[in-house]
VEXTORNU-870462 format. One line per 3 residues: their letters; for each residue x, y, z of C-alpha. Coordinates in Angstrom, 1 decimal, padded with zeros to 4 digits. Each point is the difference from the previous one (the first is absolute). Example, Ala and Ser with C-alpha at 12.3 -4.5 7.8 and 13.67 -1.06 7.14 Angstrom:
2
as	012.3 -004.5 007.8  001.4 003.4 -000.7
# end
This chain:
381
xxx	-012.5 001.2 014.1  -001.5 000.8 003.0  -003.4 001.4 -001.1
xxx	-000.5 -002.7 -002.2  000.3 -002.9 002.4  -003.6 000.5 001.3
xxx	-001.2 -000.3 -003.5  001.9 -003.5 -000.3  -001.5 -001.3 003.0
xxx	-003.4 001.1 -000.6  -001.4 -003.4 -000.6  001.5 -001.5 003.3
xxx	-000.8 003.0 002.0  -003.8 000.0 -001.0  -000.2 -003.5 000.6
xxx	001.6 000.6 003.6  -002.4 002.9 000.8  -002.6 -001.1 -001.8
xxx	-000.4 002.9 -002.2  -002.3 000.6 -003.4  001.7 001.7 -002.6
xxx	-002.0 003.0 000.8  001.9 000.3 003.3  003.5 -000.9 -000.9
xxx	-000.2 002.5 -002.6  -000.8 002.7 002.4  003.5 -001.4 001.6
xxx	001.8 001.2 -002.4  -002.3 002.9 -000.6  001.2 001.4 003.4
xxx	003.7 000.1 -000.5  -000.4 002.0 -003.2  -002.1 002.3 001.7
xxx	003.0 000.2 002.3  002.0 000.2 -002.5  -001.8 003.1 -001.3
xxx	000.6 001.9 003.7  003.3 -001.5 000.5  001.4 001.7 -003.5
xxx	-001.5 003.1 000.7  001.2 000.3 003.9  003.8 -001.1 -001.3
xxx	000.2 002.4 -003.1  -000.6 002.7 002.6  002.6 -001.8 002.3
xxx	002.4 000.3 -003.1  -000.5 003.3 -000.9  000.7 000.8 003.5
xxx	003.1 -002.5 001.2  001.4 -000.9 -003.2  -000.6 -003.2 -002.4
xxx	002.2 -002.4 001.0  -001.4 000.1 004.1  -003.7 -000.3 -001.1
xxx	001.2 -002.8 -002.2  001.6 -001.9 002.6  -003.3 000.5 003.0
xxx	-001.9 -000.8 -003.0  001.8 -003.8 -000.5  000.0 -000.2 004.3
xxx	-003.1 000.2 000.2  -001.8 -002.5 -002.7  002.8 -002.6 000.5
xxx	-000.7 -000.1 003.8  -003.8 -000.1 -000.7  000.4 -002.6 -002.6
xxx	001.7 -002.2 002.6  -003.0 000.7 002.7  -002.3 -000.9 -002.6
xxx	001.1 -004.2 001.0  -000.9 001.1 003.4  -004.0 000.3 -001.3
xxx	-002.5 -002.0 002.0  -003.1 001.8 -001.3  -001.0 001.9 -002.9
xxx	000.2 003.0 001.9  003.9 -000.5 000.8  000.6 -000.5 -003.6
xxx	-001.9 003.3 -001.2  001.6 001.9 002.9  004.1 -001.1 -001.3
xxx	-000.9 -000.1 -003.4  -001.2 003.7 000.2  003.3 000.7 001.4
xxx	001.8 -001.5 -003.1  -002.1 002.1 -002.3  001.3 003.4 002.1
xxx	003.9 -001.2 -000.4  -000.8 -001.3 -003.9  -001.6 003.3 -001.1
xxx	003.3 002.0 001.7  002.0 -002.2 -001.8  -001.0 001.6 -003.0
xxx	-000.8 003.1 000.5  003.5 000.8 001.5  001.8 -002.8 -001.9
xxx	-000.6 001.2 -003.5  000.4 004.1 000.6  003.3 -001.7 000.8
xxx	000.8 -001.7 -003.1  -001.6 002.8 -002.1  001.8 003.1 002.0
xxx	003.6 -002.3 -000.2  -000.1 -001.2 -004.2  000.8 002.3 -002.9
xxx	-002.7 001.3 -001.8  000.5 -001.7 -003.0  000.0 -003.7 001.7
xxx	-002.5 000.7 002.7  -002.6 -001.8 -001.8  002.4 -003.3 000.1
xxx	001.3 000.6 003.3  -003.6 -000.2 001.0  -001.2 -003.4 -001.9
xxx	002.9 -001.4 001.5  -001.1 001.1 003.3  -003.5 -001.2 -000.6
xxx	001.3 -003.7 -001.6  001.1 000.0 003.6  -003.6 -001.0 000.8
xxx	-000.2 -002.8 -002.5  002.9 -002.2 001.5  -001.4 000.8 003.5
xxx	-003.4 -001.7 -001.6  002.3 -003.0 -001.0  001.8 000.2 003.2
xxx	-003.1 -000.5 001.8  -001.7 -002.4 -002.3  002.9 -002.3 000.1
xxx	000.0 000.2 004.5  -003.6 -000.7 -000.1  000.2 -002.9 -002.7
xxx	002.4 -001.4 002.5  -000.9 001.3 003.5  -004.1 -000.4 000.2
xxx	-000.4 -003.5 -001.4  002.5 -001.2 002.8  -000.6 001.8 002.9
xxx	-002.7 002.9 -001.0  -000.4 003.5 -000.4  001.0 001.1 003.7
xxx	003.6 -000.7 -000.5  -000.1 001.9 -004.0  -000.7 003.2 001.7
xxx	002.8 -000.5 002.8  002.5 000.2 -003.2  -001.7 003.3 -000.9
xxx	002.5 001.5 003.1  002.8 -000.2 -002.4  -000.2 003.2 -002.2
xxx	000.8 002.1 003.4  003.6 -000.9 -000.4  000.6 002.2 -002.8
xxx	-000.9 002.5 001.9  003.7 -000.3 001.8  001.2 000.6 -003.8
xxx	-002.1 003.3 -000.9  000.7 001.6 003.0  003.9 -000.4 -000.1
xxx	000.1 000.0 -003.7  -002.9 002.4 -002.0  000.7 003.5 -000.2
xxx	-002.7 002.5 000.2  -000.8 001.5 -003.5  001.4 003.7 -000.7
xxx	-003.5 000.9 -001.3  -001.4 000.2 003.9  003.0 000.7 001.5
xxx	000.3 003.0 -002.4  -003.9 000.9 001.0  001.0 000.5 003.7
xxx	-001.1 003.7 -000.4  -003.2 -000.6 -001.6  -001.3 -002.7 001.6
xxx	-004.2 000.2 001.3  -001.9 -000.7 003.0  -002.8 -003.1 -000.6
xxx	-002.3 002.9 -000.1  001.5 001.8 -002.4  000.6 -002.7 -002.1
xxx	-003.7 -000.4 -000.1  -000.5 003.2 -001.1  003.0 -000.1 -003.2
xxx	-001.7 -003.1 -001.0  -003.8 001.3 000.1  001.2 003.2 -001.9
xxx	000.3 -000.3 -004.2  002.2 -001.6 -001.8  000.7 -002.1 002.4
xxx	-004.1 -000.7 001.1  -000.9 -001.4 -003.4  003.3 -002.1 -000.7
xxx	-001.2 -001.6 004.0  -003.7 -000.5 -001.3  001.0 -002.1 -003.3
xxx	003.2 -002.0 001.0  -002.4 -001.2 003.3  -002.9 -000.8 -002.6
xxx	002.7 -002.0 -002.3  001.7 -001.8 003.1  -003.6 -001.0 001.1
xxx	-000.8 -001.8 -003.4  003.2 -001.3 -000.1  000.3 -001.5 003.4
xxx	-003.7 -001.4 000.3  000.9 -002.2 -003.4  003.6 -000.9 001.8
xxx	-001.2 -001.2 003.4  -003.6 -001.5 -001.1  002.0 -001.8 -002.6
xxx	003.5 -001.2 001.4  -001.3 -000.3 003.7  -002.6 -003.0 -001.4
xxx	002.3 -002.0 -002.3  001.4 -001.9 002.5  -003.1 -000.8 000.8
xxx	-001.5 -000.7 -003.2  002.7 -002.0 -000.6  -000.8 -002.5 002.7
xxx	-004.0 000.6 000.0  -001.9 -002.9 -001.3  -001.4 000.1 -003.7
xxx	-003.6 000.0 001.3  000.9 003.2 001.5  001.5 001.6 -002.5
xxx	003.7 -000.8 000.7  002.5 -002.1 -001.7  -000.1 -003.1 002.2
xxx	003.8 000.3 000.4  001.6 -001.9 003.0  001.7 002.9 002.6
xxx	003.7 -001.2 -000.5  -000.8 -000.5 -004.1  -001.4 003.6 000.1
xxx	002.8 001.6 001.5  002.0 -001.2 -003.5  -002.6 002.4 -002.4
xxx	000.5 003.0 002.5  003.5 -000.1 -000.6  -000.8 -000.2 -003.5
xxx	-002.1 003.4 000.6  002.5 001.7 001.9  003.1 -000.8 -002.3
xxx	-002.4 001.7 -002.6  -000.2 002.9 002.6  003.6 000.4 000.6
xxx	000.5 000.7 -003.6  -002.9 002.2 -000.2  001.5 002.2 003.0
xxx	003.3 -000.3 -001.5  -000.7 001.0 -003.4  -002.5 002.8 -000.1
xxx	002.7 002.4 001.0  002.3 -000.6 -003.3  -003.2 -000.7 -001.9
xxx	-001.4 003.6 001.2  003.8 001.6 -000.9  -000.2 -001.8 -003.4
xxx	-004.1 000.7 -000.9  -001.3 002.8 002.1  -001.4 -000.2 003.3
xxx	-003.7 000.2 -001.2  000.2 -001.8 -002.3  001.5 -003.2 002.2
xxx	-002.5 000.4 002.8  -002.6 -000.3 -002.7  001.1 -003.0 -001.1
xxx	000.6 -001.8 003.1  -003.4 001.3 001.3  -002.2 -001.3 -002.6
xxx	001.5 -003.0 -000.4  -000.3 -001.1 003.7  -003.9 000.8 -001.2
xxx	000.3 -002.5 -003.1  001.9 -002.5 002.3  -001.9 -000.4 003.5
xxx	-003.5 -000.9 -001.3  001.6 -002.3 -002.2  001.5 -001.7 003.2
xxx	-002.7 000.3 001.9  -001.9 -001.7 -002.1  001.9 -002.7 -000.6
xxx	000.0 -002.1 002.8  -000.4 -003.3 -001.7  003.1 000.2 -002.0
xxx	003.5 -000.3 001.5  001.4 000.6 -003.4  -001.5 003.7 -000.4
xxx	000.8 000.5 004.0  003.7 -000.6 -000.7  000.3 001.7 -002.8
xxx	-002.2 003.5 000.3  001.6 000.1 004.1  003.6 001.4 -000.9
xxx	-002.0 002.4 -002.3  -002.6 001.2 003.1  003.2 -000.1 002.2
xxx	001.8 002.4 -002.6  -002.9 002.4 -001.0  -001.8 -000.1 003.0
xxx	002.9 001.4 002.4  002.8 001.4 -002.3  -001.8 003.4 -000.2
xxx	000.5 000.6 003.3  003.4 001.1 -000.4  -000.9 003.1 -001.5
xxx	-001.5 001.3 003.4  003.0 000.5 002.2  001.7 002.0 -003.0
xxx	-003.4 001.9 -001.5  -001.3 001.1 003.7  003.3 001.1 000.8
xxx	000.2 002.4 -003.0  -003.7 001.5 000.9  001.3 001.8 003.5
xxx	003.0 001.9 001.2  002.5 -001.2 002.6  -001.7 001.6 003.3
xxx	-003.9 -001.8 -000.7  001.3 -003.0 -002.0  000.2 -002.9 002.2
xxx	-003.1 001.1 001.5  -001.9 000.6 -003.3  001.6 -003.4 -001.7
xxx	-001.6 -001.8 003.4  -003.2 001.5 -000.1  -000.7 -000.6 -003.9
xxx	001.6 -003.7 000.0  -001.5 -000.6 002.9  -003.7 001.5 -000.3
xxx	-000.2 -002.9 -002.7  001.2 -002.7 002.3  -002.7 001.5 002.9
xxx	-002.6 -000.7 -003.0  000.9 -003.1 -001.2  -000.1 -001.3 003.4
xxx	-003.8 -000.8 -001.2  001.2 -002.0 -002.8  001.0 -003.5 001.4
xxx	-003.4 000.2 001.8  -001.9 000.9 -002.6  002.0 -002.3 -002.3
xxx	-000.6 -003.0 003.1  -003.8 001.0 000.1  -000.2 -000.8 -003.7
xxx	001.5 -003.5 000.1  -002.3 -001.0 002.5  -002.5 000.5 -002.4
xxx	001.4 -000.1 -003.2  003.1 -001.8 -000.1  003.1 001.5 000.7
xxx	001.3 000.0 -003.8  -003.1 001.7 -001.0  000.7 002.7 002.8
xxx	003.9 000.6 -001.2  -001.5 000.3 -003.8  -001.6 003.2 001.2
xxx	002.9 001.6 001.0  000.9 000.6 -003.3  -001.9 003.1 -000.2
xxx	002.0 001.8 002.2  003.2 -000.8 -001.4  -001.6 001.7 -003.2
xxx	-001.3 002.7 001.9  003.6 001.0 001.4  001.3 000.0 -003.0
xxx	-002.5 002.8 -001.4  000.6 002.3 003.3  004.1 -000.4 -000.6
xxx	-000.1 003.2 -002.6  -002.0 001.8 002.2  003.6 000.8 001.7
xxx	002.3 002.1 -001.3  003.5 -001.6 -001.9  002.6 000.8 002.5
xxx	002.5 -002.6 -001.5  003.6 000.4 000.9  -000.8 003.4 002.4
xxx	003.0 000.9 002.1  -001.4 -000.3 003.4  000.7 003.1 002.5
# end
């Protein structure tokens, strides 16, 4: 929820600032760069003080910032909190699914996970549903006040999650940063770091270029390339998406249990490479829009639950939050050039023409998958 708010008041942000597309897309660019530092700094935090403390700085620290973020008078207030929510949002992560993964049995790690990532879909909806209601009455200021709330379940985690026996069990064995360094630049760890940061790239650069613009499309003009959709009727089709993305999240898991891991990714993969240029492209017709945006919602994020499970079973217990930050999270430093990119692009293209390209890295992903090897159902150690 709270990432997402700044991609729902993009429009009334850019027209407060006075931004080009160019510029809010390096906006957003920033946080995932952060993101990228902040996943790496907290999987070393979690390999050091366990998973469920790193989990709860991690959700301190981007729901304060989110807050600040209504405190903005310039451009350069907003980059500065903004970069702040990108550290605490790639912790999250990095320390929040080692969690899940270290906690589940083997055999229903892959659901445990697409239930944990469908988490992101309703926060989507969550968010789409404040700003429908919140920015057209009294703007975007007060959106990102709400964004404070997520801190409270922090007073939950702590009293409530245990710490998984996998770390506490790796007491003994458990690396200096330096060292860590060293176990992952050494084989077979080295070339399993190389590819799963090449696949996150690919991956992430198609995810953020693509769902960090919709809102916007949605709500550009048709001369520009948009859908000419009012703000409030727009928020309606990005529920549409997300409900899409909540299955996709959700069902992956049982789908990968039932089929095969590979051969699931593959699926959803390529066909979030069929579906975005198809939606990109059609701007001019509300009737494709709403039916091709559960399928982009579905395909386009429900492969993600196979990282927090896959990247777990790559590493052992004393490197792997550290190694499970740095991979996811290399990918999120490197897509932090695709919502600029993808913003650059509209201002000469048309923003659906810009999402159609993104396509090709969705099918690129999906090609550097079996590159990695099948660690399905690993007992983790």
């Amino acid at each position: 929820m709270d990432v997402m708010l700044y991609a729902l008041a993009l429009t009334t942000i850019k027209a407060e600032f006075g931004l080009s597309s160019a510029q809010a897309g390096i906006i957003a660019s920033s946080t995932l760069l952060a993101s990228a530092l902040g996943g790496m700094v907290f999987g070393v935090v979690a390999d050091r003080i366990g998973r469920v403390r790193a989990l709860s700085l991690s959700i301190l620290l981007y729901s304060a910032c989110t807050a600040l973020c209504a405190t903005a008078g310039s451009l350069e207030a907003l980059v500065f909190w903004r970069l702040l929510v990108g550290i605490g949002m790639g912790g999250e992560w990095a320390a929040g699914s080692v969690l899940i993964a270290e906690t589940w049995d083997p055999k229903q790690r892959g659901r445990a996970i697409g239930v944990m990532q469908s988490g992101w879909a309703l926060g989507y909806i969550l968010a789409a549903v404040l700003a429908g209601i919140i920015i057209p009455r009294w703007g975007w200021r007060p959106l990102f006040v709400v964004g404070a709330a997520p801190a409270l379940v922090v007073l939950w985690i702590r009293r409530s999650v245990p710490e998984p026996k996998a770390w506490l069990q790796s007491a003994g064995e458990r690396l200096g940063f330096w060292a860590t360094v060293l176990q992952l630049a050494r084989p077979p760890h080295l070339s399993r770091v190389l590819i799963a940061c090449l696949l996150t790239s690919s991956l992430m650069c198609a995810f953020w270029g693509l769902f960090t613009w919709i809102p916007g499309f949605l709500s550009s003009p048709i001369e520009k390339g948009g859908a000419g959709l009012e703000f409030v009727n727009s928020t309606g089709w990005i529920v549409t998406i997300q409900i899409g993305a909540f299955l996709g999240y959700f069902s992956f898991g049982f789908l990968a249990e039932r089929f095969g891991r590979r051969f699931t990714f593959a699926t959803f993969t390529i066909a979030a490479a069929v579906f975005t240029p198809i939606y990109g492209l059609s701007a001019r017709s509300e009737t494709v829009l709403f039916l091709i945006g559960p399928l982009v919602g579905f395909f386009g994020h429900g492969f993600f639950s196979v990282f927090g499970a896959m990247l777990a079973e790559l590493f052992p217990a004393r490197i792997r939050a550290t190694a499970q930050g740095l991979c996811y999270n290399f990918g999120r430093g490197v897509s932090a050039a695709s919502p600029a990119v993808v913003g650059a692009l509209s201002d000469k293209l048309g923003i659906g023409t810009a999402l159609a390209f993104l396509g090709i890295l969705f099918l690129t992903g999906a090609g550097i998958f079996f590159l990695l090897p099948n660690t399905q159902g690993a007992e983790l150690k």
